[in-house]
C-alpha positions as a printed Julia matrix, in Angstrom:
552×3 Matrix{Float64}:
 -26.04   -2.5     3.28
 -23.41   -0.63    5.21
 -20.65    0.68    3.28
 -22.84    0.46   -0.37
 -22.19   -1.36   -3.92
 -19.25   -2.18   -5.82
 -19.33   -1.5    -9.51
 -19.11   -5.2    -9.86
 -22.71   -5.03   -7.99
 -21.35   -6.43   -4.72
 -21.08   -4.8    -1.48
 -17.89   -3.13    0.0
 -16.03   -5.5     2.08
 -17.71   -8.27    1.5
 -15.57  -10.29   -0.94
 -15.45  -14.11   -0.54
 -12.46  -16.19   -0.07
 -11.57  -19.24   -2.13
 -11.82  -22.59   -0.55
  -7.91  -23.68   -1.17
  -6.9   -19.99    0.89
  -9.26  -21.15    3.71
  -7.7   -24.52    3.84
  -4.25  -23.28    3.61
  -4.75  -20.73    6.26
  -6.04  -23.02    8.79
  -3.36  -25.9     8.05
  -1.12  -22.67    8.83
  -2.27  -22.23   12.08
  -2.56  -25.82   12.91
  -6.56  -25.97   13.44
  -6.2   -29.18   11.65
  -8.38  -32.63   12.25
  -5.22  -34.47   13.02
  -4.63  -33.03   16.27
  -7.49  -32.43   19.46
  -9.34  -29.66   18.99
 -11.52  -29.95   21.77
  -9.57  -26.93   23.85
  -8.85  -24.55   21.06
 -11.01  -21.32   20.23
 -11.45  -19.65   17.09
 -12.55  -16.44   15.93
 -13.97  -15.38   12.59
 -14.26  -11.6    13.1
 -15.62  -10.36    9.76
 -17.83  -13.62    8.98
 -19.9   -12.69    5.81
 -20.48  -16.17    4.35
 -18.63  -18.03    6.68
 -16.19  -19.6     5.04
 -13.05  -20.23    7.72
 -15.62  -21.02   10.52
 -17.62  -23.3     8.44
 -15.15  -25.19    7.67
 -13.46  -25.01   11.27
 -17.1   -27.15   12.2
 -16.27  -29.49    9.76
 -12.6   -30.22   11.3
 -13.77  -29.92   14.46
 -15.91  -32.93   14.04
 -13.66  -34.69   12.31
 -10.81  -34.06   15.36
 -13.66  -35.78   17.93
 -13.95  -38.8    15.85
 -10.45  -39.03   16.14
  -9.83  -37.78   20.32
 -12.96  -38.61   21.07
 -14.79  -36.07   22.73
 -17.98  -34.02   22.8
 -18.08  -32.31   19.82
 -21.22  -30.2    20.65
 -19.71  -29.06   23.61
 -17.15  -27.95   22.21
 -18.87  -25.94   18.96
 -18.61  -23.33   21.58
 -15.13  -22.67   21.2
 -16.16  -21.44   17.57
 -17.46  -17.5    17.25
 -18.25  -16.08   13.96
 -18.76  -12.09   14.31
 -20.68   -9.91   11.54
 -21.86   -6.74   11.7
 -24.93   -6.96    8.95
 -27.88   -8.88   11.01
 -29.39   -9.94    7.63
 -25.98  -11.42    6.79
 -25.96  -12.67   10.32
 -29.17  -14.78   10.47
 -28.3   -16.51    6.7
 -25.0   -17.58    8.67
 -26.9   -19.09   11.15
 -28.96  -20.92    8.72
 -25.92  -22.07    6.98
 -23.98  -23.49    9.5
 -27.27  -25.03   11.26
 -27.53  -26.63    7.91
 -23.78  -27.95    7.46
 -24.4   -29.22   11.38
 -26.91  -31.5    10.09
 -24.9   -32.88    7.67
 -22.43  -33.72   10.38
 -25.33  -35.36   12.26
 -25.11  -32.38   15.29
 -28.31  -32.5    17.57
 -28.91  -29.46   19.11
 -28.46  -27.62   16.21
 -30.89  -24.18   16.8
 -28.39  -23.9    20.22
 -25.55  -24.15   18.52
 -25.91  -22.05   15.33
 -27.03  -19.29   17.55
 -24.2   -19.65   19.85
 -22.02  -19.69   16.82
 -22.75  -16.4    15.3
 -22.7   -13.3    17.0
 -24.31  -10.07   15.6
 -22.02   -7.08   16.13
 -19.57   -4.66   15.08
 -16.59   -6.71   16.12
 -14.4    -3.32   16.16
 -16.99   -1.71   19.14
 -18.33   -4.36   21.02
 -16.75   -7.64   21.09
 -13.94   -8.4    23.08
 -13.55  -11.84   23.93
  -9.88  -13.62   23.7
  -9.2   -16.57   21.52
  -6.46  -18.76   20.71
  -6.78  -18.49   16.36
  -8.31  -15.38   14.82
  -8.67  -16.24   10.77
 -10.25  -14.36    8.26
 -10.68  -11.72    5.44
 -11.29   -8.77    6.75
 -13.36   -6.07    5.14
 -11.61   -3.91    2.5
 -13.33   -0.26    3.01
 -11.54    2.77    2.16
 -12.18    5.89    4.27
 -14.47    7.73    2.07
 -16.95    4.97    2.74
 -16.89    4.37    6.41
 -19.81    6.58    7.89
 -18.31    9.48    9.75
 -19.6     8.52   13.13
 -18.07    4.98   12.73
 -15.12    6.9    11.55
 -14.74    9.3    14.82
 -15.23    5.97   16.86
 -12.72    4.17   15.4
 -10.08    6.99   15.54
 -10.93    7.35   19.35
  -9.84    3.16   20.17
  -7.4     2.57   17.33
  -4.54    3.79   17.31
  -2.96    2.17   13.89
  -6.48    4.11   11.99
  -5.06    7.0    10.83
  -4.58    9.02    7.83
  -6.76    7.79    5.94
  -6.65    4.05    6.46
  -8.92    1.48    5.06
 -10.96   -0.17    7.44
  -8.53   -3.69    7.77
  -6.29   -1.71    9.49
  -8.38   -1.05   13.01
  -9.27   -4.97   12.1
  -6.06   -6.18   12.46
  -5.36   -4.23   15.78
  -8.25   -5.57   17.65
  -7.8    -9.16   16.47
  -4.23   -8.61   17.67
  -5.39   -7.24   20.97
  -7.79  -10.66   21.31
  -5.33  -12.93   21.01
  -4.64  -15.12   24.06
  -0.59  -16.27   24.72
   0.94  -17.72   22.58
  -2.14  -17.22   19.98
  -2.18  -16.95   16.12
  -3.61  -14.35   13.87
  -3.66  -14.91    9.79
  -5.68  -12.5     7.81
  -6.02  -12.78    4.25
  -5.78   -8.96    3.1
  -4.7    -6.36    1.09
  -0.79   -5.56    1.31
  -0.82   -2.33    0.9
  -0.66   -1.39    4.77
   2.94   -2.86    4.29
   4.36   -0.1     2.56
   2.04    2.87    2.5
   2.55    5.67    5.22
  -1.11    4.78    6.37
  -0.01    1.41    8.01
   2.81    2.88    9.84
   1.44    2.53   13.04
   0.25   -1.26   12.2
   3.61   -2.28   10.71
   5.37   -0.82   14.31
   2.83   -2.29   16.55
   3.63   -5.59   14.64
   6.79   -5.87   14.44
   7.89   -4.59   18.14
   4.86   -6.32   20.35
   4.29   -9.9    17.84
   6.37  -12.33   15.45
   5.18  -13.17   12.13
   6.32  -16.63   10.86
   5.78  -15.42    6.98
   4.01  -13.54    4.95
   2.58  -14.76    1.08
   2.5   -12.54   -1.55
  -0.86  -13.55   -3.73
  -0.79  -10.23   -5.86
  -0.45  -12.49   -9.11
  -3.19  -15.2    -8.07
  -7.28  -15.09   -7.49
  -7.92  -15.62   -4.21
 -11.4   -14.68   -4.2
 -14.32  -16.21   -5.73
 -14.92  -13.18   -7.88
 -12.07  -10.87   -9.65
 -11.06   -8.1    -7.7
  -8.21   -5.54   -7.1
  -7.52   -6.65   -4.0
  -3.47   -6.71   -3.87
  -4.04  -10.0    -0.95
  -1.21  -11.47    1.03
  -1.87  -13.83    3.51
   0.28  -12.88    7.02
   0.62  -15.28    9.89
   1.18  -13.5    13.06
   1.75  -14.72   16.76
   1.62  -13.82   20.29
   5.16  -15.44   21.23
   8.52  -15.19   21.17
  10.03  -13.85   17.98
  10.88  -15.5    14.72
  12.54  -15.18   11.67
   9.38  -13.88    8.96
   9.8   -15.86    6.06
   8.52  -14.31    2.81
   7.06  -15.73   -0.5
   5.02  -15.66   -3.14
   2.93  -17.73   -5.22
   1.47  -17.29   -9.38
  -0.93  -19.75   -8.86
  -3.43  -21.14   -6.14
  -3.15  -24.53   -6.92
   0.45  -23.68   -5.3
  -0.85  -23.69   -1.96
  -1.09  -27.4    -1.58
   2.99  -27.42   -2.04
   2.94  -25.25    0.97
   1.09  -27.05    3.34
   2.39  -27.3     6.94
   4.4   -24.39    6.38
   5.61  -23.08    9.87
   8.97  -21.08   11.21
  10.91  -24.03   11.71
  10.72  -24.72    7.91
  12.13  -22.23    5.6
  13.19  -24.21    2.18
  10.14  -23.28    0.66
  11.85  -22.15   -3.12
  11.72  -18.63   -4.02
  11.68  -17.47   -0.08
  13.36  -14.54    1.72
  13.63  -14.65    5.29
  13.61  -10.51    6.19
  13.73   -8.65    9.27
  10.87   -6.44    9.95
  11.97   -2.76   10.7
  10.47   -1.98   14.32
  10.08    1.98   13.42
   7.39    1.36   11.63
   9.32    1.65    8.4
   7.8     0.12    5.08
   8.27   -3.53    5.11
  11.39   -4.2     2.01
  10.97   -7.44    0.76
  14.32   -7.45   -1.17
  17.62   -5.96   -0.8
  17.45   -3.83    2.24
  18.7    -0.32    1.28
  20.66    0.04    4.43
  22.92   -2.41    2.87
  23.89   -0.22    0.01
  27.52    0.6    -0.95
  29.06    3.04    1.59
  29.07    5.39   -1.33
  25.51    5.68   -1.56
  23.06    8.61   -0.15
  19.45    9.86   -1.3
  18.49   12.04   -3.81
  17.46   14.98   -1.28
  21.28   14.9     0.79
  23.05   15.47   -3.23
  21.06   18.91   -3.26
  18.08   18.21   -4.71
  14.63   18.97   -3.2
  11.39   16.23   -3.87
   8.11   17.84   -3.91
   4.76   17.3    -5.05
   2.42   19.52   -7.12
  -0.64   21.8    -5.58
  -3.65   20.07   -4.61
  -6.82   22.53   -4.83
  -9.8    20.95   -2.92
 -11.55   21.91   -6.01
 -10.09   21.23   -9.36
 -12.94   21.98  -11.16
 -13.47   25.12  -10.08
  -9.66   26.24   -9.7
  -7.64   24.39  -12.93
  -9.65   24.43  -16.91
  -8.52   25.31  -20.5
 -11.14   28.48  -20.52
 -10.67   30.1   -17.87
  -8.91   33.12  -19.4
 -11.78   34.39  -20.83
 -13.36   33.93  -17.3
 -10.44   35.45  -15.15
  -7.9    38.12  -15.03
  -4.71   36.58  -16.75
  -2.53   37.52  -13.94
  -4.04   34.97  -11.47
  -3.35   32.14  -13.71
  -0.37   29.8   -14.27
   0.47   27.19  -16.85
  -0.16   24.01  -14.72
   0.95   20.08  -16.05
  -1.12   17.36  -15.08
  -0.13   13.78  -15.0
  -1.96   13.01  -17.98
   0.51   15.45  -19.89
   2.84   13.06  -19.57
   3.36   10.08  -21.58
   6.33    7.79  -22.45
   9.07   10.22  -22.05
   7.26   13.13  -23.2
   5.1    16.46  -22.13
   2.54   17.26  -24.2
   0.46   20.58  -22.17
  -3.1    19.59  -22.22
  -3.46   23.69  -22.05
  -5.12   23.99  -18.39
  -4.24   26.8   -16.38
  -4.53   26.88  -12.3
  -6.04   30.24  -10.38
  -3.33   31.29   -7.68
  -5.17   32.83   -5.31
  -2.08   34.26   -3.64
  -0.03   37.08   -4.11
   3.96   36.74   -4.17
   4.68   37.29   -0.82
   2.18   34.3    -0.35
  -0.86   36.24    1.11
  -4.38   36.23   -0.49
  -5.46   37.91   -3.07
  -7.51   40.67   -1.92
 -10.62   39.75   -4.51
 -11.84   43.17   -4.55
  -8.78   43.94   -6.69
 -10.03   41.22   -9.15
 -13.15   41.81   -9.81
 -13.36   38.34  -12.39
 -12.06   36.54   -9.95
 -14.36   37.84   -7.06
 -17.06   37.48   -9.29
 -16.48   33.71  -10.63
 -15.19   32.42   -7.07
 -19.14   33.86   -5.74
 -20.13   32.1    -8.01
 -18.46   28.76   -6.68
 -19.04   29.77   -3.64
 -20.91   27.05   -1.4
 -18.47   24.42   -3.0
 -15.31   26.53   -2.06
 -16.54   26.74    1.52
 -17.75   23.19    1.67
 -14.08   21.92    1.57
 -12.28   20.7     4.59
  -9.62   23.75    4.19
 -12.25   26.15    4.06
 -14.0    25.15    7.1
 -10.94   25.66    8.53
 -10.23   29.0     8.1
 -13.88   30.42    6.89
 -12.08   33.78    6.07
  -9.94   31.92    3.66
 -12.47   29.98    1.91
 -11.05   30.75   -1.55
  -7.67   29.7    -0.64
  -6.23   26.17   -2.43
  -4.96   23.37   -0.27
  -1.57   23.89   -0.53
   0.02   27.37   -1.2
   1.19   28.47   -4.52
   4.86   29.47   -4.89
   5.03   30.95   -8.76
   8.69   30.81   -8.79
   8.46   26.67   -8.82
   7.09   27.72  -12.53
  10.56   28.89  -13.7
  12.43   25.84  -12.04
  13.81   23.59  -14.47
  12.66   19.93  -12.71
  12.15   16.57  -13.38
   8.38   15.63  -13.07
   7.41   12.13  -12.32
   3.52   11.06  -12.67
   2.45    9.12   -9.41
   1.94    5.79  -11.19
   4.29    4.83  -13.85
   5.6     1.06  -14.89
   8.52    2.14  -15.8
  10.04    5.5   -15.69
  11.05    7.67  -19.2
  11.7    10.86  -17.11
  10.7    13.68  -18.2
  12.4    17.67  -17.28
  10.33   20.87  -17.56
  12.98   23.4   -18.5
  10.84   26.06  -16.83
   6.82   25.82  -17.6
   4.76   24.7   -15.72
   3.26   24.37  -12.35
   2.85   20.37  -11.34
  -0.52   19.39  -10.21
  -0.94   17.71   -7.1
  -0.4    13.76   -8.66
   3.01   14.69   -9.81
   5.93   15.0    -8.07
   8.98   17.08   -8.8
  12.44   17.23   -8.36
  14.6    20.25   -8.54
  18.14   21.02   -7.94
  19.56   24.05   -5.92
  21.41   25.92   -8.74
  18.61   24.95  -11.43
  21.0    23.05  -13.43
  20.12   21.19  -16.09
  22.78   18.93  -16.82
  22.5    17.86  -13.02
  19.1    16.99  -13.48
  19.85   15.59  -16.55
  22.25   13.05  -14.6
  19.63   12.43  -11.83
  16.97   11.57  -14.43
  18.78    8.66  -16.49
  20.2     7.93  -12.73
  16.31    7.72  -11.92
  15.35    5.61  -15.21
  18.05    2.67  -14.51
  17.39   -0.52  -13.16
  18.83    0.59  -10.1
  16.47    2.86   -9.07
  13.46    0.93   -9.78
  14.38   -2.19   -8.33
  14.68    0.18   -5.1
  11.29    1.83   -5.87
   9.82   -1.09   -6.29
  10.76   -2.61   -3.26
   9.9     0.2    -0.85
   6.81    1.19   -2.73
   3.2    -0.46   -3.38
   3.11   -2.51   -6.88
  -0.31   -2.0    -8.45
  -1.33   -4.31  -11.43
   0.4    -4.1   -14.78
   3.79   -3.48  -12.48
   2.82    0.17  -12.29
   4.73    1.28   -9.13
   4.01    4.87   -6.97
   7.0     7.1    -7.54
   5.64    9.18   -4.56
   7.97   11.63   -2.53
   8.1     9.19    0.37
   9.59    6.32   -1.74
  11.44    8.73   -3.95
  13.66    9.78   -0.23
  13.87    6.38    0.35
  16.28    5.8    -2.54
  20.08    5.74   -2.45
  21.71    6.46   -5.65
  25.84    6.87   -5.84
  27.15   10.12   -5.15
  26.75   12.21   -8.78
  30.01   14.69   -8.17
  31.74   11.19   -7.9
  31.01    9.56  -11.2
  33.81   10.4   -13.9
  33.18   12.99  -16.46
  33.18   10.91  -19.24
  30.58    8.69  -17.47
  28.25   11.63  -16.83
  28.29   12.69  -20.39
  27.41    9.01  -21.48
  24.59    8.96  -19.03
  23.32   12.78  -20.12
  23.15   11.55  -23.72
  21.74    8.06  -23.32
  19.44    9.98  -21.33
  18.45   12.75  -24.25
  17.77   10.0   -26.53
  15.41    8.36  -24.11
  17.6     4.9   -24.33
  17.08    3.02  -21.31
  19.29    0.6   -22.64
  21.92    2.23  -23.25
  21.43    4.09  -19.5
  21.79    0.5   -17.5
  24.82   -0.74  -19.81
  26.58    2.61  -18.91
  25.29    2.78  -15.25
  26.36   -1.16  -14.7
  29.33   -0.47  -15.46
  30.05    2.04  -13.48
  28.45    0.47  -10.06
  30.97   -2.23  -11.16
  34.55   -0.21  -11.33
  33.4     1.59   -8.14
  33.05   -1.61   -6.22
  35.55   -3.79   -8.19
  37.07   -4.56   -5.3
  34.04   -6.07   -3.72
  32.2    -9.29   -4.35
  29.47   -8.71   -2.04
  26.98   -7.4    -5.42
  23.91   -8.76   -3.98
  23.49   -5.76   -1.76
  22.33   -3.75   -4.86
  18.82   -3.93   -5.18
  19.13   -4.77   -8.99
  17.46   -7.38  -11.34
  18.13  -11.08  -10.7
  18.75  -10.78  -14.63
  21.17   -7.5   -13.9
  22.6    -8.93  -11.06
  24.43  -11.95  -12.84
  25.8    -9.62  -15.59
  27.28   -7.33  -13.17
  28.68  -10.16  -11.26
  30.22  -11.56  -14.61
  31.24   -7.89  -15.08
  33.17   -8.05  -11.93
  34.69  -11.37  -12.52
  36.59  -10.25  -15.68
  38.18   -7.06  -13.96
């Protein structure tokens, strides 16, 4: 058991895919019994069970009946890679049994053949023309550090701290033959998150990917998981449009069947164009496309930020600590859980700031508390990454403490929200590290007032949620890096009267009231354009602003 349990009680990365995804995805890359098969190779480089090659033996005999050729000659065209040996020798035993059923003879040879025992990111490089599969979904606390400092050595696109698909899809890519096809069942996050930035450029600029299916609403898997999958077809050829979809259901996959890049009337589809930078991968309205009078939050003067992060919370933030501490090294701090439906509600923690205000550290034998209770913590203090660092500075927190931020008046946005009821701290509190923070260069509040109901209108989250991961319940990650990403009108250039609408819908926490007011305004600003689709609003939005229009 490599990478341990699941609180489910199955292992990491070993989650089994449903038999309609493995059909789909194979009729996807054509590996289908109505054409000969006899000359094409296929890879399944995370095996497990078996599923995709399994059932690649299956049309692989069926595709002989029908061309007529050896079809034990050619079972070596089919590879099946897994890294656990005990997993590895019940595949065996499972496809020697499933080549019985399809009357094979020299089934020991080719069973053994089939299924190669290995870590298919260290010692496997072979080219084929299909690679299929679900590759393993391990986050980066759970890789082993040596497998860890191996993988960062070849991979280039595992960095940060990736999950393990992300090295997978890189050497599948790089063991594709011309003109080959890649299509991974996996989680979607790499799309968006900084993490796959590397991936998304080494896609988009060296490959062409015919589409990619969004199966965030279905289960794909034979057991429930939080597994965010999309399906992605990829190639090694000449580019294509990528056409992009999404299903609610599994039993839609049969509709889909033969999709390819010549065919793109599948209902509900976007064809995009994937941003070669490396650039999160927008799956509606492209933001570039936004009215000429349009800029982010940060270019208005505002400044996005994101709270301390200690190494150590429960050693540096609690509700006691003043009778533990001198009261001089502590600071009012909000954590996201403050926060709740438009309102802040101080749990009462405080965080130690271990530096002084010129931002040096303290010098503890000046605090004697403090010395005293960090000793005490003292093995966990220097066990952190920071620490190791800088020994010297072991009682340091992550990031430095700037106790001005405290009297800022700013907006504070929880990482995770559904939908946003933003809240301001007039001037009390220091955000921990999973909220992030706006402020505005001459602290004032009715500017930030503005921002937030700009921030809480349709607007802005269709953007957010377009250039940010969706997690279940339509929570979506208000993180600085999507928060930059966001163009909002230019404030000094809404009317006065406008402003004051938006300030007060936005004191009496009506959302409502906020898009009605905010509508209308996008509207009379563009009134003499008809082009409204390049607003990144609701479908539901869109054809009331567009009715809007048509009356003026």
């Amino acid at each position: 058991m490599l990478y341990g349990l699941r609180s489910s009680g199955g292992e990491h990365g070993t989650v089994m895919t449903k038999h309609e995804v493995v059909q789909f995805m194979l009729d996807s890359l054509g590996y289908t019994s109505s054409v000969n098969l006899s000359a094409i190779s296929v890879l399944e480089p995370a095996a497990g069970d078996g599923v995709f090659v399994l059932e690649c033996f299956r049309r692989l005999k069926a595709s002989s009946q029908k061309f007529d050729f050896n079809f034990e000659k050619c079972t070596r065209n089919l590879k099946a890679v897994e890294i656990d040996s005990e997993r590895a020798i019940l595949l065996r035993k499972k496809i020697e049994h499933e080549l019985s059923i399809l009357g094979a003879a020299d089934i020991k040879r080719i069973a053994t053949e089939a299924v190669v025992p290995a870590d298919f990111l260290l010692s496997y490089g072979d080219k084929f023309d299909i690679v299929v599969g679900n590759p393993p979904y391990v986050r980066y606390e759970r890789i082993p550090h040596l497998m860890k400092v191996k993988y960062r050595a070849i991979f280039k696109t595992f960095r940060g701290r990736s999950d393990i698909y992300l090295a997978f899809f890189e050497k599948a890519l790089r063991s594709l033959n011309p003109g080959g096809r890649l299509c991974f069942i996996c989680s979607d996050r790499w799309m968006k998150n900084s993490y796959g930035k590397n991936l998304r450029r080494l896609i988009a600029s060296e490959y062409s990917v015919p589409f990619i299916l969004n199966l965030n609403k279905t289960q794909a898997f034979d057991e429930k998981v939080d597994g965010y999958p999309s399906i992605t077809l990829i190639s090694r050829s000449k580019k294509c449009k990528t056409l992009y979809f999404q299903i609610s259901n599994i039993d839609e996959l049969k509709l889909l069947l033969g999709i390819n890049e010549d065919k793109y009337s599948i209902p509900g589809a976007k064809t995009i164009t994937l941003a070669e930078d490396g650039s999160p991968w927008c799956f509606n309205a492209p933001i570039g496309e936004l009215n000429d009078n349009c800029t982010s939050i940060e270019a208005q003067g505002f400044k996005i930020g994101i709270g301390v992060a200690t190494g150590a919370d429960s050693i540096f933030i609690g509700s006691g600590l003043q009778n533990i501490v001198e009261e001089k090294v502590l600071l009012p701090i909000v954590l996201s859980r403050d926060i709740s439906n438009g309102k802040l509600s101080w749990s009462g923690n405080y965080v130690i700031n271990p530096f002084s205000e010129s931002g040096c550290l303290l010098n503890l034998a000046k605090y004697p508390k403090l010395h005293d209770y960090f000793i005490s913590s003292k093995n966990v203090l220097q066990g952190r990454h920071v620490a190791k660092k800088t020994p010297s500075r072991w009682y340091r927190t992550i990031d430095p403490i700037h106790k001005k931020l405290i009297s800022c008046p700013k907006i504070l946005l929880p990482d995770m929200k559904a939908r946003q009821k933003i809240v301001i701290d007039p001037g009390n509190y220091y955000p921990h590290h999973n909220v992030y923070y706006i402020t505005e260069v001459s602290n004032s509040m009715p500017s930030l007032k503005l921002l937030a109901a700009v921030l809480m209108s349709d607007f802005v989250f269709c953007q957010m949620a377009n250039v940010s991961t969706i997690m279940r319940g339509g929570f979506v990650r208000w993180q600085s890096q999507n928060l930059r990403m966001v163009r909002i009108p230019v404030l000094s250039s809404i009317p006065s009267e406008t402003k004051k609408a938006l300030i007060t819908a936005y004191d009496s926490s009506n959302s409502t009231k906020i898009n009605r007011i905010f509508e209308k305004f996008l509207c009379s600003s563009i009134s003499n354009r008809r082009d409204l689709h390049v607003f990144p609003v609701s479908e539901k939005n869109q054809q009331q602003l567009l009715s809007i229009a048509a009356k003026e």
